[in-house]
C-alpha positions in Angstrom: -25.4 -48.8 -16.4 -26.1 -51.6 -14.1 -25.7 -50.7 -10.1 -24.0 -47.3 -10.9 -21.9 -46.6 -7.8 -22.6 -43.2 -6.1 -20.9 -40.6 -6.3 -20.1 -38.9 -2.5 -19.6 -35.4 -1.3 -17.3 -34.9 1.4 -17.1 -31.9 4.2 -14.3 -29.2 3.6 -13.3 -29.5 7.5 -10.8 -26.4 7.1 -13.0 -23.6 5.1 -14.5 -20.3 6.3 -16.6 -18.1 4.8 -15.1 -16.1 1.8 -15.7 -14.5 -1.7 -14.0 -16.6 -3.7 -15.8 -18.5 -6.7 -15.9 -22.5 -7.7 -15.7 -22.4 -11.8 -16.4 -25.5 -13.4 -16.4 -26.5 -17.0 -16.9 -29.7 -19.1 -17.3 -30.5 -22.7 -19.4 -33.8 -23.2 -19.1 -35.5 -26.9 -21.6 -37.9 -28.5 -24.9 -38.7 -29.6 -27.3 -38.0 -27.2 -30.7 -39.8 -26.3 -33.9 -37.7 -25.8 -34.6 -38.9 -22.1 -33.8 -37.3 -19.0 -30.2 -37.5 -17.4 -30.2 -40.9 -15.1 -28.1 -38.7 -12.5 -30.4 -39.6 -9.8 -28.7 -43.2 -10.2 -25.2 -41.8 -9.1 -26.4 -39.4 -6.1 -27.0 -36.6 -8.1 -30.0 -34.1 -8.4 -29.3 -32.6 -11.4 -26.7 -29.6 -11.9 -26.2 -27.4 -9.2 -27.9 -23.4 -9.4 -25.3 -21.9 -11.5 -24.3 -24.1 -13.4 -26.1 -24.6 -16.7 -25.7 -27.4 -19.7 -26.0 -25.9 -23.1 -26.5 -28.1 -26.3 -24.4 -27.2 -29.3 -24.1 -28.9 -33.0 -20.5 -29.7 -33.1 -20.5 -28.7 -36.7 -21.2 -25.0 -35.6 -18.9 -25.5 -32.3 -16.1 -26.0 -34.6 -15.7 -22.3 -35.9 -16.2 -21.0 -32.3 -13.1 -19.2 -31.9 -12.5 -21.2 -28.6 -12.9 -24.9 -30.1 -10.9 -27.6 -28.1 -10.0 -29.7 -30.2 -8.0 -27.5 -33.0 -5.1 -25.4 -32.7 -1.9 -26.8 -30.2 -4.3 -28.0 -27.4 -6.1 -30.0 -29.8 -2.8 -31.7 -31.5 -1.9 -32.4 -27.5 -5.2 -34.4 -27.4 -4.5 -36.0 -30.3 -1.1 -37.2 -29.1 -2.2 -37.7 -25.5 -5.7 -39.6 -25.8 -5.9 -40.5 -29.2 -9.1 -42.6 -29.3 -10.8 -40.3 -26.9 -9.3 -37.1 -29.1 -11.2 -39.4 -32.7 -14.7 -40.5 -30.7 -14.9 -36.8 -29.7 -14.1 -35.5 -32.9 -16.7 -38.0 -34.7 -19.1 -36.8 -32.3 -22.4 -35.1 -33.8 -23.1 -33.1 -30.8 -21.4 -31.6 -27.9 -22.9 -30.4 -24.9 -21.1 -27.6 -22.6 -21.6 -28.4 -18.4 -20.4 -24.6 -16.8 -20.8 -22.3 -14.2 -19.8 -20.2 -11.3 -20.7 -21.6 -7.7 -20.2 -19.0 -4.2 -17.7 -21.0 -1.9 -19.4 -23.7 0.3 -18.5 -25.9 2.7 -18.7 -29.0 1.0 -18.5 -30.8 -2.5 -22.2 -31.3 -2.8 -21.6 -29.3 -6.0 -19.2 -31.8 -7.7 -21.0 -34.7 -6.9 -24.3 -32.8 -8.4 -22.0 -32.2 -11.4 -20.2 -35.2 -11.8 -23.4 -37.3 -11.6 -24.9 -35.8 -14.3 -22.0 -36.3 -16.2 -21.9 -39.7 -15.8 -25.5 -39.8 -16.6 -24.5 -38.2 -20.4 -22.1 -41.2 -20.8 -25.3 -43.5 -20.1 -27.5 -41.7 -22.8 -25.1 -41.4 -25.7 -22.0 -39.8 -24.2 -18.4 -41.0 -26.0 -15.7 -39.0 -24.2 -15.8 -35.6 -21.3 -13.2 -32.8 -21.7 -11.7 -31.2 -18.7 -10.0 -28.2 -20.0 -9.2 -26.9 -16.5 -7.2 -30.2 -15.9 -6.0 -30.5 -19.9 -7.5 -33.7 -20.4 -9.9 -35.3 -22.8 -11.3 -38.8 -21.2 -13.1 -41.3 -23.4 -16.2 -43.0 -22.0 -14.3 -45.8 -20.0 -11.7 -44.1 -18.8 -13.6 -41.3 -17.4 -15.7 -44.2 -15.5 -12.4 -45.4 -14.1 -11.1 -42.1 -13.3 -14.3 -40.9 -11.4 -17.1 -43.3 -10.6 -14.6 -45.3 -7.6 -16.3 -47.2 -4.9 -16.0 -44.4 -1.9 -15.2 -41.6 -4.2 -12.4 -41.0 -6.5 -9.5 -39.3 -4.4 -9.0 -35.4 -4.5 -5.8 -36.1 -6.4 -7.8 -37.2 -9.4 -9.7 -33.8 -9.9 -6.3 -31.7 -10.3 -3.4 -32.0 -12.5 0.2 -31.9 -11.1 2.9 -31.5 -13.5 6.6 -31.6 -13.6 8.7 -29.0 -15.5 12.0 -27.7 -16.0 12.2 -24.4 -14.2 14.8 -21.4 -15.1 17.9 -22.6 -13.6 19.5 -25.8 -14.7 19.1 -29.0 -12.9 15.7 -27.6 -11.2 11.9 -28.1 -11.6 8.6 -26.9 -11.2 5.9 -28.6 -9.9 2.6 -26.7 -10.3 -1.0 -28.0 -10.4 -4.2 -27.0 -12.5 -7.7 -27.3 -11.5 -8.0 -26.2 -8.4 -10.6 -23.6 -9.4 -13.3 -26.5 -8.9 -12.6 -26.1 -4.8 -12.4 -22.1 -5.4 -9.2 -22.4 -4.6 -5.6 -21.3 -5.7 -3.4 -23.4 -8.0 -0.4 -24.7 -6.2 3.3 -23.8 -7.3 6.3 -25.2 -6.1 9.5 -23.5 -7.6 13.5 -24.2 -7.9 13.0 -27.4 -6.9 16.3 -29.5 -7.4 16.5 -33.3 -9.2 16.9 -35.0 -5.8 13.7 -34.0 -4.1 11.1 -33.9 -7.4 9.8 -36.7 -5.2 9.4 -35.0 -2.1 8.1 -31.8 -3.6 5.4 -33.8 -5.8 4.5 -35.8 -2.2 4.6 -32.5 -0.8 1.8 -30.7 -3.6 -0.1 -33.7 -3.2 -1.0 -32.4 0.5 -1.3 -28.8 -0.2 -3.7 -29.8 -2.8 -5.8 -31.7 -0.2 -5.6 -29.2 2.3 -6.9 -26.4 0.3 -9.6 -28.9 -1.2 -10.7 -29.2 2.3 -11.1 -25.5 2.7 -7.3 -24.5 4.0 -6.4 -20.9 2.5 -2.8 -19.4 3.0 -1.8 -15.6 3.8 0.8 -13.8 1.7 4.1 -14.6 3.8 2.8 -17.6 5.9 5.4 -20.1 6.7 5.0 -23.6 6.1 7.2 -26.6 7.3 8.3 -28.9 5.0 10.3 -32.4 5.9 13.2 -32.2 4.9 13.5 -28.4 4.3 15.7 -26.1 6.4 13.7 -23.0 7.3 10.6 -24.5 6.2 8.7 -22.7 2.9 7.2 -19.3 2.5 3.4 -19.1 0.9 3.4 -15.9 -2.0 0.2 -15.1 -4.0 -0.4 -14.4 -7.3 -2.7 -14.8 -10.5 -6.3 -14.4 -11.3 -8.1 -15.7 -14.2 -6.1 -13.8 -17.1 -2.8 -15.7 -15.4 -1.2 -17.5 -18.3 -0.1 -20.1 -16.8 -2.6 -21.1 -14.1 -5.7 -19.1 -15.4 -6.1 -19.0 -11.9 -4.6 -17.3 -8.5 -2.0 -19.4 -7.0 -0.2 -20.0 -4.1 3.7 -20.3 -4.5 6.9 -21.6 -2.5 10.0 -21.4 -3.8 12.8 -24.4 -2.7 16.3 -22.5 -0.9 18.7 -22.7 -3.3 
């Protein structure tokens, strides 16, 4: 790739010392050249220590009993990204980018990582699953999602979604991927029609903060515009959380 634009890594102002654990995990499709990564050409040295790239067949990948692409998650790539879902799918080999990284005070890490995934796309590379974010990115679109002049904003490394929540006429808003800051998922509950908008504005922010380093107490208040009484911060999850495969933070909207 001509004049590749580096990748940055900014400081997490807000973070302290703790024993919580970045997890990262990628999937990169294609055919790949025989050269070393050009990661060097995005910022990158190479993968961070603890995070290692393993090279798999994707014949033999596909009766691993934890294949992407089959199954329901693999018919919502197929729906969702269909030319990535048949490049990936086409794909002779498929290389897996994970790890576990100790909490730090910067994104160092990411850019290491996300250089040297951007290096794969240069040497054979066809499409980059995210499974902590549910989304499968062809080539180009992973360029445009990531490689931005300044570095891509925080909001494109987590997914915030809208759903219906128990009681009629109210929504969830609830992110995913939050593990690559070691940091809780955010989950905003009984949220009526009227202020989706605010809410979503609203988990924007809390996903900055706590990509910056913030962490919340069990109980702590948080003002909110436009809410009376402000918001109270409950933790939950872990890893075997069905939802979030992930701790969370969680406010609940006054009814």
């Amino acid at each position: 790739m001509a004049n590749p634009i580096t990748i940055p890594a900014w400081q997490r102002p807000h973070w302290q010392p703790s024993d919580e654990e970045i997890v990262l995990q990628f999937y990169v499709f294609g055919q790949f050249e025989a050269v070393r990564v050009p990661s060097a050409d995005y910022g990158s040295d190479g993968l961070p220590e603890g995070v290692e790239l393993t090279s798999h067949h994707h014949a033999a990948l596909r009766q691993w009993e934890g294949y992407p692409l089959k199954g329901q998650i693999g018919d919502m790539f197929k729906e969702d990204a269909p030319e990535a879902y048949q490049a990936a799918l086409g794909a002779p080999q498929v290389l897996v980018v994970r790890g576990r990284i100790k909490d730090v005070g910067d994104v160092g890490y990411l850019r290491d990582t996300l250089g040297v995934l951007a290096g794969l796309l240069d040497i054979g590379g066809v499409a980059i699953l995210d499974p902590q974010i549910l989304t499968l990115f062809d080539a180009a679109t992973w360029r445009r999602h990531y490689l931005v002049r300044d570095g891509a904003p925080i909001r494109n490394h987590v997914l915030i979604l809208r759903d219906a929540d128990e009681a009629e006429g109210r929504n969830w808003i609830h992110t995913r991927g939050m593990r690559k800051f070691g940091r809780p998922d955010v989950s905003i509950r009984n949220v009526p029609d009227r202020d989706t908008d605010r809410a979503g504005i609203l988990g924007e922010r809390l996903v900055e903060l706590l990509a910056l380093g913030s962490h919340f107490n069990d109980g702590q208040q948080l003002d909110a515009e436009g809410v009376l009484g402000g918001l109270t911060a409950k933790l939950g999850g872990g890893e075997a959380d069905p939802e979030f495969n992930n701790t969370y933070v969680e406010f609940r909207w006054p009814d």
